[in-house]
Rosetta silent file (secondary structure, phi, psi, omega in degrees, C-alpha in Angstrom):
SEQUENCE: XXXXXXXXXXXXXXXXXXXXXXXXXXXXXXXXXXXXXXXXXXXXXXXXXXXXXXXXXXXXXXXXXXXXXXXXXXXXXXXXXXXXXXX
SCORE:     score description
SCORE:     0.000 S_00000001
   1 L     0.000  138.090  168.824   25.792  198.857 -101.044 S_00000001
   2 L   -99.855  151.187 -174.667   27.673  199.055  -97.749 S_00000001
   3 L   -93.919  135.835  150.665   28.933  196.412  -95.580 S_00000001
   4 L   -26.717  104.555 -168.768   27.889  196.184  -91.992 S_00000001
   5 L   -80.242   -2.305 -169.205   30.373  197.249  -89.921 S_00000001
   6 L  -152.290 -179.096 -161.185   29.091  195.007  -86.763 S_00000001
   7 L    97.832  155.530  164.965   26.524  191.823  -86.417 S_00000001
   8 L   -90.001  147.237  176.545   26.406  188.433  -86.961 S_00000001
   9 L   -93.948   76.742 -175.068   27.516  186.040  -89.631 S_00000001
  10 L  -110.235  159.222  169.191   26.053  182.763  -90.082 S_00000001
  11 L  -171.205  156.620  177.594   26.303  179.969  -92.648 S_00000001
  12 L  -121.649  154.529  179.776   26.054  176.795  -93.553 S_00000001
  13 L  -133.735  119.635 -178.802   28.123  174.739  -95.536 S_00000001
  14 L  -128.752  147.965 -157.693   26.709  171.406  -96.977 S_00000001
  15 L  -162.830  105.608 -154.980   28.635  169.943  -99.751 S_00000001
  16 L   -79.203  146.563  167.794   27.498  166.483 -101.371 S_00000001
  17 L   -34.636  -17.695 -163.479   30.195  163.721 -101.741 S_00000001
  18 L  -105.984  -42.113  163.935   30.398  163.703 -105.523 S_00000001
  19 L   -73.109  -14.955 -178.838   30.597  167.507 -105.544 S_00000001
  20 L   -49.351   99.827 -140.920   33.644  167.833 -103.138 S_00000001
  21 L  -105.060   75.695  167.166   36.600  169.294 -105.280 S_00000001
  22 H   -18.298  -48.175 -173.751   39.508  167.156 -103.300 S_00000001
  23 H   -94.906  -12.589  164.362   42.966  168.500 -104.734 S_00000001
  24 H   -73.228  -35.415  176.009   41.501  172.323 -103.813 S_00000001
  25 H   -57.890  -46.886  159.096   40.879  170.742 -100.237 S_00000001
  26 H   -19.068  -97.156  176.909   44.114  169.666 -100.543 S_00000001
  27 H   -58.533  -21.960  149.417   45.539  172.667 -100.893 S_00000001
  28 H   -31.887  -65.748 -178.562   43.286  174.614  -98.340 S_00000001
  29 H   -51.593  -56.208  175.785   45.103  172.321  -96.333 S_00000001
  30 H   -49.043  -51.473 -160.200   48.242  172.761  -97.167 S_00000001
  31 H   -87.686  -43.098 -172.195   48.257  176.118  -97.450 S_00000001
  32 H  -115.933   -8.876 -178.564   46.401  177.495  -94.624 S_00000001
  33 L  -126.920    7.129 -178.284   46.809  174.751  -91.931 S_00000001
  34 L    44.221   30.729  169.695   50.084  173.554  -92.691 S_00000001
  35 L   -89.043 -174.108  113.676   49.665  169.890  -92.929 S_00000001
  36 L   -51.449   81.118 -160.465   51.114  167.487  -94.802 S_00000001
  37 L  -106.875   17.335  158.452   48.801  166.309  -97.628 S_00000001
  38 L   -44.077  126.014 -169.392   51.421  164.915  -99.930 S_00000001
  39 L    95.396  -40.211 -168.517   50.141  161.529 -100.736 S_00000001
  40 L   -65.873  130.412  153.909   47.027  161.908  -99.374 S_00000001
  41 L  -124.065 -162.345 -159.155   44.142  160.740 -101.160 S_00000001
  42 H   -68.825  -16.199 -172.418   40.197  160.844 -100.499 S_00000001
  43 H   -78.948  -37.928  178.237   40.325  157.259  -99.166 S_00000001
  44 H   -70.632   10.891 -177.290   42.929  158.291  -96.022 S_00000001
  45 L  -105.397  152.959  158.068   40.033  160.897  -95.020 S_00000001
  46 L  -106.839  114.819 -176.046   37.078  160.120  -92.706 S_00000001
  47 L  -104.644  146.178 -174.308   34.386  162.311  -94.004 S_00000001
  48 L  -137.264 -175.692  179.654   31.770  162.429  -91.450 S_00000001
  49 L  -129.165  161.455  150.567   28.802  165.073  -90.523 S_00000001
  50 L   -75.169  150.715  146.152   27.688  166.950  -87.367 S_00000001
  51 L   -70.903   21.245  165.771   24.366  165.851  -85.564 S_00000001
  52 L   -97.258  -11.353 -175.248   22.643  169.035  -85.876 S_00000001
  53 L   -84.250  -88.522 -163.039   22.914  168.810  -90.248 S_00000001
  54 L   109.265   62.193  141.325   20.719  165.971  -90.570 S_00000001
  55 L   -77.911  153.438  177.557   16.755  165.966  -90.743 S_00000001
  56 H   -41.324  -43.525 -171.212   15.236  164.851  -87.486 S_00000001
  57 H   -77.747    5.511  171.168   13.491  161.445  -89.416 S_00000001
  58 H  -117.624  -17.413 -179.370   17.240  160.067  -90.311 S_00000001
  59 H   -66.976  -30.803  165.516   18.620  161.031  -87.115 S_00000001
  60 H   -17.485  -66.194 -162.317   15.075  158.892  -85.880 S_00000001
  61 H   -74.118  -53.275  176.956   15.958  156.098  -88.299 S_00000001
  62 H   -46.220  -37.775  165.861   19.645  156.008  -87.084 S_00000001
  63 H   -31.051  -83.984  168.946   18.122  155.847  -83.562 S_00000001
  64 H   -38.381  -87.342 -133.979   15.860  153.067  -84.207 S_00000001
  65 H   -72.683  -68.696  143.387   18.714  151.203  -86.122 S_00000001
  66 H   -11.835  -75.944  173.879   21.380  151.627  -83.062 S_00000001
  67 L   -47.508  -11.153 -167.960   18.956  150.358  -80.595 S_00000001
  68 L  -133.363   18.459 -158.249   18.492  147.224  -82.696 S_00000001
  69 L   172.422  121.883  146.482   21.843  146.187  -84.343 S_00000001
  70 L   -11.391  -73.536  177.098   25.102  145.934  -83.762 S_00000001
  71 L  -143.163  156.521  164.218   26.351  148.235  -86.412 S_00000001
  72 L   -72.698   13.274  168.757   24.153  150.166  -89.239 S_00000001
  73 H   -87.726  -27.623  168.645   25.282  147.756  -91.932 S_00000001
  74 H   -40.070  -72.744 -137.740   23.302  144.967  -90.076 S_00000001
  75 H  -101.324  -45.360  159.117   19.868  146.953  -90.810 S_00000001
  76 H   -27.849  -68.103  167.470   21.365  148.110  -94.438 S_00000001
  77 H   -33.344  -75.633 -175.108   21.636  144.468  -95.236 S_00000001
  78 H   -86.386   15.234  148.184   18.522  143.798  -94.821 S_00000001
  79 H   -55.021  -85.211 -130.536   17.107  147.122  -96.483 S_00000001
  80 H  -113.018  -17.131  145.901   19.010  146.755  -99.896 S_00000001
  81 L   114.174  131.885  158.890   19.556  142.294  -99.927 S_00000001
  82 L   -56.403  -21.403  152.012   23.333  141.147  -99.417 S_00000001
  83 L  -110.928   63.073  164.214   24.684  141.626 -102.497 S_00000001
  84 L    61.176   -2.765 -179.507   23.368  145.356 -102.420 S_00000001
  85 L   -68.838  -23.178  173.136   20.393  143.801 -105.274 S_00000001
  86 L    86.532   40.501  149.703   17.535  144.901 -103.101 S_00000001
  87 L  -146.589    0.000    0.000   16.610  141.281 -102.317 S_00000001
């Protein structure tokens, strides 16, 4: 097979918390961006998302929650009980 010498490239990259391989990230970092990730562990990062990943019904729910609360732990709470028990 040959590669396309011209064209577009797309992709997405979605990558669940629990699958994230940290100390390779690390070194990504390190390596190709020149920071300074000595020390670092997963707790000094803020992992976040764009709003285009997403489905429409949690960006909805997120809406809906925002329009009504303070913060989204307010509307958690009373989803899943205050000590997280679901009561």
């Amino acid at each position: 097979a040959t590669i396309p010498k011209d064209g577009v490239f797309r992709a997405t990259y979605r990558c669940a918390p629990e699958d994230r391989k940290f100390e390779h990230r690390k070194e990504i970092a390190r390596s190709f961006g020149y920071f300074d990730v000595d020390g670092l562990t997963d707790k000094d990062v803020e992992w976040w998302t764009g709003l285009t990943e997403p489905p429409e019904d949690v960006l909805n729910l997120l809406e809906y929650f925002i329009s009504r609360y303070d913060n989204v732990e307010q509307p958690f709470k009373k989803i899943d009980g205050e000590n997280g028990n679901g009561n």
